[in-house]
C-alpha positions in Angstrom: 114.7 97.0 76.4 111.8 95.2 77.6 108.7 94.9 75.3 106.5 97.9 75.6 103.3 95.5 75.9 101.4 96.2 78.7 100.4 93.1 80.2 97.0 92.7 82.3 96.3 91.1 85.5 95.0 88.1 83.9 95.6 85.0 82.7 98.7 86.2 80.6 100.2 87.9 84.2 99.3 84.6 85.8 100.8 82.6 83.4 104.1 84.4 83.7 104.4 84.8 87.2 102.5 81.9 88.8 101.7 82.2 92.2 98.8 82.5 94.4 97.5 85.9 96.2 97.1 85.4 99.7 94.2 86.8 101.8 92.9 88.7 98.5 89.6 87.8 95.9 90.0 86.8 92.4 88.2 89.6 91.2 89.5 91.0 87.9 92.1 93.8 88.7 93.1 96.7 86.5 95.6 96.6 84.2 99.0 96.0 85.8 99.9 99.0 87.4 103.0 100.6 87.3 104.5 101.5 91.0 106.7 104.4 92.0 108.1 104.4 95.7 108.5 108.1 96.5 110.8 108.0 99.4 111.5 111.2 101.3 114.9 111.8 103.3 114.3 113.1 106.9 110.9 114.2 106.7 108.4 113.3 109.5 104.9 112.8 110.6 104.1 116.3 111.0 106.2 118.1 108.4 103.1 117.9 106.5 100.1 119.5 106.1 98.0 116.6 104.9 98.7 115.6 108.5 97.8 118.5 110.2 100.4 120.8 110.2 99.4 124.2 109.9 102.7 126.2 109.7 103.6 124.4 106.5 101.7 124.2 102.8 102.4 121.1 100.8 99.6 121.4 98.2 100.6 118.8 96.2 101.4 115.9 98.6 98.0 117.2 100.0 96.2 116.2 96.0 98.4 113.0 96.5 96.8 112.5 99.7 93.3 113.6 98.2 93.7 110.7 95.2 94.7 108.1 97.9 94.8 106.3 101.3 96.9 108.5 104.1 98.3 106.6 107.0 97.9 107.4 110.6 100.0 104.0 111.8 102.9 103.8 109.3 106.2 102.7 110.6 109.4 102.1 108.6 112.2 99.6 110.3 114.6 101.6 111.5 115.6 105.3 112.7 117.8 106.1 110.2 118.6 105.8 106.3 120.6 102.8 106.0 118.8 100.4 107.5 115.3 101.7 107.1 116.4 101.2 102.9 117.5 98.0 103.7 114.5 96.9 105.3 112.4 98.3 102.3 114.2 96.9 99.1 114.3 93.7 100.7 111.6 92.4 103.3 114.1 91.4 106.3 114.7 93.3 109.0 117.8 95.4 109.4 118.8 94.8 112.8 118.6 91.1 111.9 122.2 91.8 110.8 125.1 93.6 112.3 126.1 95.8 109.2 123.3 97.7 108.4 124.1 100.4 110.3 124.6 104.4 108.8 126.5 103.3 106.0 130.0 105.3 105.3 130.3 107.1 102.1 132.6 104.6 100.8 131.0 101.7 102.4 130.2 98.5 99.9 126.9 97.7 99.0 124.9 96.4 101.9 122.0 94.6 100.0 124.8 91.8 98.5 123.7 90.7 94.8 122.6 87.1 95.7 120.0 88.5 97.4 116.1 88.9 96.4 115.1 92.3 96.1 111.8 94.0 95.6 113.2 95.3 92.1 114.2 91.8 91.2 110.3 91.0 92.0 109.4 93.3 89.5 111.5 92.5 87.1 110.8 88.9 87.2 107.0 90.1 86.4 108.0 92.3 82.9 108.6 95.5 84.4 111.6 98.1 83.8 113.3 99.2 86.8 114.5 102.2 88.2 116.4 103.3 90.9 117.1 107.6 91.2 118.3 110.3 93.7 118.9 109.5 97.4 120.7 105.9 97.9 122.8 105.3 101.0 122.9 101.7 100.9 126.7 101.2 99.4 128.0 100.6 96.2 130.8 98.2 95.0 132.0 95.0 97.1 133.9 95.9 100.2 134.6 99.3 102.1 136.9 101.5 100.5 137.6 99.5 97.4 135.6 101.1 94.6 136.9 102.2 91.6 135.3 105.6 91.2 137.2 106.3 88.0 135.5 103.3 86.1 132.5 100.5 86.5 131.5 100.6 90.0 130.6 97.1 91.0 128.6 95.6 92.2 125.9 98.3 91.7 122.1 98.3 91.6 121.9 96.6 88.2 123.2 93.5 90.1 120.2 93.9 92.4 117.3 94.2 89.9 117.6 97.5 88.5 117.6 98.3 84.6 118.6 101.9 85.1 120.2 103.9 88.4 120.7 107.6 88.8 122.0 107.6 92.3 123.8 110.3 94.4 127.0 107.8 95.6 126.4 108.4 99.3 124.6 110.8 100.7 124.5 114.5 100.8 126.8 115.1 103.5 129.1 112.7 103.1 131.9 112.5 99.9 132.0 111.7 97.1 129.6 114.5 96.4 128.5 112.9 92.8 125.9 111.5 90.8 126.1 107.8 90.0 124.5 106.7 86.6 124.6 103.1 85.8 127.5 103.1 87.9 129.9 105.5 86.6 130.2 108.3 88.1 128.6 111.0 85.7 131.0 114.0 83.6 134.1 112.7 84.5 136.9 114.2 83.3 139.4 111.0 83.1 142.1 114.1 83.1 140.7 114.8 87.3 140.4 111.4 88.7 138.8 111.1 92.3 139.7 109.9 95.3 138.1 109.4 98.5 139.3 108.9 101.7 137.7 108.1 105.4 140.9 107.4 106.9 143.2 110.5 106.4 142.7 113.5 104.6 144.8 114.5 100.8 147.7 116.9 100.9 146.8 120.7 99.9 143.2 119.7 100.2 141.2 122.2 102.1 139.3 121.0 105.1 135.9 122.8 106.4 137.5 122.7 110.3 140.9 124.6 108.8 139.6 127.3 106.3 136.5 128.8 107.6 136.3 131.6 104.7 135.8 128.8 102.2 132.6 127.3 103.7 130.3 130.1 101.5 126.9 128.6 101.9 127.0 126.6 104.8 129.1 125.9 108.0 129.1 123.0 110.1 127.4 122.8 113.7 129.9 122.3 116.7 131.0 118.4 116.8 128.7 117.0 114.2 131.8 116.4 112.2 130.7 117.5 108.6 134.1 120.0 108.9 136.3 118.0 106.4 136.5 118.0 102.4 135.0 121.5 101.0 132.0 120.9 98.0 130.4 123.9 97.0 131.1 125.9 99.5 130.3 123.5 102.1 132.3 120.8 104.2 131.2 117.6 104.4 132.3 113.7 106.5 135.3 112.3 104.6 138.0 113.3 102.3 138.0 113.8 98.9 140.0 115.1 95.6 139.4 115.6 91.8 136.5 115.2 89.9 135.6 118.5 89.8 133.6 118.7 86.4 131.6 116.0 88.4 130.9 117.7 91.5 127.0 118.1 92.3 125.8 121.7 93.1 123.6 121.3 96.4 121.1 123.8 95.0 120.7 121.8 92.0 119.8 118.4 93.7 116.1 118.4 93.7 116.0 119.2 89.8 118.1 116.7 88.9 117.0 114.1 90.6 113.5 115.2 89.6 114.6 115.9 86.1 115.5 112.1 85.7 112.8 111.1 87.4 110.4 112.4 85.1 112.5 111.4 82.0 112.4 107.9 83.1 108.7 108.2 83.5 108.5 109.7 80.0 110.5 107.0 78.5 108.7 103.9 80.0 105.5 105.2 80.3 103.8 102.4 77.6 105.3 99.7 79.6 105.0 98.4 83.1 107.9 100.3 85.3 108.7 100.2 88.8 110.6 103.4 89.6 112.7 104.3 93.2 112.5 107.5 93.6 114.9 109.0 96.7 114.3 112.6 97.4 117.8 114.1 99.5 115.9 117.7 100.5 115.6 117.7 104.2 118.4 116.4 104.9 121.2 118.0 105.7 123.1 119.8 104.6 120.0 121.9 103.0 120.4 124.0 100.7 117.3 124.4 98.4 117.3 126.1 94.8 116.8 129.4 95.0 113.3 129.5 93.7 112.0 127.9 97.0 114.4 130.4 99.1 112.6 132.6 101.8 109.5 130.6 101.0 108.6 129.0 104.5 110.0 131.4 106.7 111.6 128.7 108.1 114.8 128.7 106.6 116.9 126.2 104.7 114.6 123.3 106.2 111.2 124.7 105.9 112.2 125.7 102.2 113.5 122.2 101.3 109.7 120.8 102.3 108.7 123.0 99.6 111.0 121.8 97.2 110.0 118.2 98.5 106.2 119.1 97.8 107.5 120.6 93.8 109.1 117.6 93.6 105.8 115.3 94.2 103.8 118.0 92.1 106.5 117.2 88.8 106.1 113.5 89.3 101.8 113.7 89.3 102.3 116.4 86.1 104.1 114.0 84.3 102.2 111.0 85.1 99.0 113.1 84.0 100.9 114.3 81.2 101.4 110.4 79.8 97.8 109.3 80.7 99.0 106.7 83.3 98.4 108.3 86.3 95.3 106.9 87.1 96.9 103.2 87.0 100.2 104.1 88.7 100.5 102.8 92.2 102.2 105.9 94.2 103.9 104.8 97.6 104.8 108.3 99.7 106.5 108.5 103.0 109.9 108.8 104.4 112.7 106.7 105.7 112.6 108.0 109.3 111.4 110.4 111.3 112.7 114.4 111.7 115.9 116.5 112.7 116.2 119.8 113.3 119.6 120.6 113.9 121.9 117.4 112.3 125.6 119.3 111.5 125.2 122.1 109.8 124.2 126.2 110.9 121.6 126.5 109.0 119.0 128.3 111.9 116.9 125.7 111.9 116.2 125.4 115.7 116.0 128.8 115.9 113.7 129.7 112.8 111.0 126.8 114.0 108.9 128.7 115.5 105.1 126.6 116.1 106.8 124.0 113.5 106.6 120.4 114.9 108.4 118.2 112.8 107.6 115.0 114.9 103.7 115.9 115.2 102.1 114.7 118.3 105.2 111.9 118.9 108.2 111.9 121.0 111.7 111.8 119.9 113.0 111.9 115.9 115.2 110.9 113.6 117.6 107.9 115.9 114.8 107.3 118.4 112.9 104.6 119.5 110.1 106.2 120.3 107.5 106.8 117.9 108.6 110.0 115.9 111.5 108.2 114.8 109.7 105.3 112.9 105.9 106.5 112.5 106.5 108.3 108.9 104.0 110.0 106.6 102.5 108.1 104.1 99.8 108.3 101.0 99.4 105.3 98.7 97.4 106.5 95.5 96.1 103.9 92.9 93.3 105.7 91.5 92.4 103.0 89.4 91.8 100.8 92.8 92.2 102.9 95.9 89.8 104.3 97.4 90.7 107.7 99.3 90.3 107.8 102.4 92.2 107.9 105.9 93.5 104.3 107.1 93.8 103.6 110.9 95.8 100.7 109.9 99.1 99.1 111.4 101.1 99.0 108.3 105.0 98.6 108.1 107.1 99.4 104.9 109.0 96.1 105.5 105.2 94.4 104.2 105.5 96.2 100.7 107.7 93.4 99.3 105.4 90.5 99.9 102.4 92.7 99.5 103.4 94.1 96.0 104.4 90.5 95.0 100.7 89.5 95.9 99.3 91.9 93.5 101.5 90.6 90.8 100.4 87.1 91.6 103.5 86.0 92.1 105.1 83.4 94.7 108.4 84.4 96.6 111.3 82.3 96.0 112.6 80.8 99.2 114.8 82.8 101.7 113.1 86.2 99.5 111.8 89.0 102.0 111.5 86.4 105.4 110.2 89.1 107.3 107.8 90.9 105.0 104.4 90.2 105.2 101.1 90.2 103.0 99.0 93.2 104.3 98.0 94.5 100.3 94.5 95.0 101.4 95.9 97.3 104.5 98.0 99.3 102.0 95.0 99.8 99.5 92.6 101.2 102.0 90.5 97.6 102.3 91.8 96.4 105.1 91.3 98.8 108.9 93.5 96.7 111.3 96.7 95.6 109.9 99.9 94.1 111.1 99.5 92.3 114.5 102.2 94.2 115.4 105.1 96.1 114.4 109.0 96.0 115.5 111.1 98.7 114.9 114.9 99.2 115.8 117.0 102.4 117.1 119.6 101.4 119.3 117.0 99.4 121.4 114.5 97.0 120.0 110.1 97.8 120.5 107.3 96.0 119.1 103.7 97.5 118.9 100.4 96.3 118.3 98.8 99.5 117.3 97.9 99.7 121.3 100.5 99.0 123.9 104.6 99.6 122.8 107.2 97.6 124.6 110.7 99.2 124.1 113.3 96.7 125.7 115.9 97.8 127.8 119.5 98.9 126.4 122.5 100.1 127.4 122.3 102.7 124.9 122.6 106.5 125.4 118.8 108.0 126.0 119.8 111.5 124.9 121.8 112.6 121.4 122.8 116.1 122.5 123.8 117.3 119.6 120.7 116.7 117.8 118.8 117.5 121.2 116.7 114.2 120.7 115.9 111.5 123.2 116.8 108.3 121.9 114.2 106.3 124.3 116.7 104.0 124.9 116.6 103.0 129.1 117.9 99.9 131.2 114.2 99.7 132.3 111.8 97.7 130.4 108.7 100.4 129.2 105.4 100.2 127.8 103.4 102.4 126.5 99.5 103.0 125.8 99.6 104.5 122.4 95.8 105.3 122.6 96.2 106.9 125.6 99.1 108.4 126.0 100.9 109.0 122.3 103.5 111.0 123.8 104.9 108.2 125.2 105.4 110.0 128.7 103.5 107.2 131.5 105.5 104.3 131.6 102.9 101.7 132.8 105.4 98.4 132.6 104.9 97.9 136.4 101.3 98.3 135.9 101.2 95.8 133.5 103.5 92.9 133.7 100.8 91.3 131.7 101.1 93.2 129.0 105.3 93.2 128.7 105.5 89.5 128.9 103.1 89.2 125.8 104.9 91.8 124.0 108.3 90.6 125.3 107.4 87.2 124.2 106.6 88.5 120.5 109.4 90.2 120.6 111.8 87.1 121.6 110.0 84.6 119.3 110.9 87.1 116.2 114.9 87.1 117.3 114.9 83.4 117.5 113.4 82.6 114.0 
């Protein structure tokens, strides 16, 4: 356990974690603040009513908002989980590498131990470390090699964190456990578990066989989540055993809340830095039962409301241990929204005025904006002032930005892509990033004003999730001030404009 001193943002900070702060005064900062990354799963731009929605109430992400700076011009990396985590925990981008992809259930870890992490930054700089909930970015070596019956390795504790609570995968994908400090958690040694992507275990119902089973949810036509049966509901991949282990999907929230709160409890008279991933949105949903019937829009209205109890627990028990007003809250999502993505839950059709993606085009898997422009609140009430930021900010920046309030330098080869914008994320600076580049299938950059998407071979329409994917063999450009539907494409207009963007975007491949 570390020591329970809190250390200021002085000369004893300085003094352990040398370094310089780039772009930002010397003036005398509060005392170091403990940070919390509240990560949402699925959840976009306008599933919130901070940010205009008006057929959903989220009170509390609305106080967060009120005690913070919310973004207009927020962008993760990527389209979807994997890679958007990727980008986050580490400062590089994703699609600078040809793994990072939707990671399998029993994929091994993609962040690989010898690499710098924004935990390890922490870390370095006297804080505990936490990791809890939604995870999706592997665990053990290689694919399919795991040991689930014992020490999972390598795990987040390689990787900078003191303590993980993790769900192995992902929701709809086995093994449907929790992970704590890499063992999976109330194993019965007597029920082993095994998993399987390749071919399903003897005498092992499947969703797609044994409809009657499937008593809470069943699967959309050809999403594939009709194979191994968890509580009532059939998931992607194969699994057996472990049945003491099992998560109950209603349950979720609270548990991952539950710890979430206990670690904040625990650590609250010394520096932490706590991860927490929220699963609710996505699929498959199925809230607890106390949020039930509550939006009117079914299963995914309901699990926005459990979202919002979620960010309501994690204020209450900040204010309960007198450190909220130094702890450094970062909100938003890992990509943008889906409606309908495998399961029959009525979510199309229980939508009603609802607009998931706000003003944006596309979603969740799209290169256009609704797929990477994400809600988010950063709350420091100790130092931020509240407000609404303009700013072009980019999750990949938290890395270098957080490791310029600590004062400290980046080793060599750490977070290559992130970049210092701390005085964008705390409400100081208007303009931001220079530009942005975000990755689904095709590769855009944006300066806040023009997009460029390049052109891809890529499909430019996901039926099944009935979302256009943006991707075209045509170059395109957009004028997000002008048209933020992304509907004119003005690149003949302005062959100007593309080969500037174009060139930004070529110069970034080739470093």
């Amino acid at each position: 356990m570390k020591s329970a001193v809190v250390i200021s943002l002085g000369a004893s900070l300085l003094a352990s974690c040398s370094g310089n702060r780039q772009n930002r005064e010397t003036a005398k900062l509060p005392d170091k603040p403990n940070v919390i990354f509240l990560i949402a799963d699925d959840i976009g731009y306008g599933d919130l009513s901070c940010n205009g929605s008006t057929t959903i109430h989220t009170p509390n992400v609305e106080r967060l908002a009120e005690r913070g700076v919310r973004f207009t011009d927020a962008h993760s990396v990527a389209a979807t989980s994997t890679p958007s985590r990727y980008s986050l925990f580490t400062g590089h981008y994703a699609w600078r590498r040809d793994d990072t992809g939707i990671a399998a259930g029993d994929a091994g870890m993609v962040i690989r131990p010898e690499q710098p992490t924004v935990a390890d930054l922490f870390k370095e700089c006297g804080y505990t470390t936490g990791a809890i909930g939604k995870w999706h970015l592997g665990l053990g070596d290689k694919t399919g090699s795991q040991d689930w019956n014992g020490f999972i390795t390598p795990g987040p504790a390689d990787i900078g964190f003191d303590y993980s609570y993790l769900m192995a995968a992902t929701a709809d994908r086995v093994p449907c456990v929790f992970v704590e400090n890499q063992r999976i958690v109330n194993l019965d040694p007597e029920d082993p578990v095994a998993v399987s992507y390749k071919e399903p275990f003897p005498g092992e119902p499947l969703g797609k066989d044994h409809p009657e089973l499937l008593t809470k949810l069943k699967p959309s036509p050809n999403h594939g989540h009709d194979m191994a049966i968890v509580n009532g509901i059939s998931r992607i991949g194969y699994m057996k055993g472990g049945k003491r282990a099992l998560w109950e999907d209603e349950n979720i929230a609270d548990s991952i809340t539950c710890k979430a709160v206990r670690f904040i409890e625990e650590h609250k008279s010394e520096p932490f830095f706590l991860y927490v991933g929220t699963n609710d949105v996505h699929v498959p949903r199925w809230p607890h039962p106390r949020f039930v019937g509550k939006s009117g829009m079914g299963p995914r209205g309901d699990a926005l409301l459990q979202f919002d109890w979620t960010v309501g627990e994690i204020m209450a028990a900040l204010e309960k241990a007198g450190i909220a007003e130094n702890t450094l809250i970062v909100m938003s999502s890992d990509n943008g929204p889906v409606v309908d993505d495998g399961y029959a839950d009525r979510a199309v059709e229980l939508l009603g005025d609802h607009k998931p993606w706000g003003p944006f085009r596309g979603g969740k898997y799209s290169i256009f904006e609704a797929g990477t422009r994400i809600p988010m609140i950063v709350s420091w009430p100790a130092r931020v002032k509240p407000g609404v930021s303009d700013a072009l900010v980019s999750q990949v920046d938290l890395y270098a930005s957080l490791a310029s309030l600590l004062g400290k330098s980046l080793p060599e080869g750490a977070a290559p892509d992130s970049q210092d914008h701390l005085a964008a994320f705390l409400g100081e600076d208007p303009k931001g990033r220079d530009y942005v580049i975000e990755v689904a299938g095709a590769l855009s950059v944006s300066d806040g004003e023009w997009k460029y998407i390049a052109p891809s071979e890529d499909a430019a329409y996901q039926k099944l999730t009935n979302i256009e994917l943006g991707n075209s063999r045509e170059e395109q450009l957009y004028n997000l001030r002008q048209d933020i539907g992304e509907r004119n494409n003005q690149a003949a207009e302005h062959p100007e404009i593309v080969r500037r963007l174009k060139e930004v975007l070529e110069a970034e491949k080739a470093r």
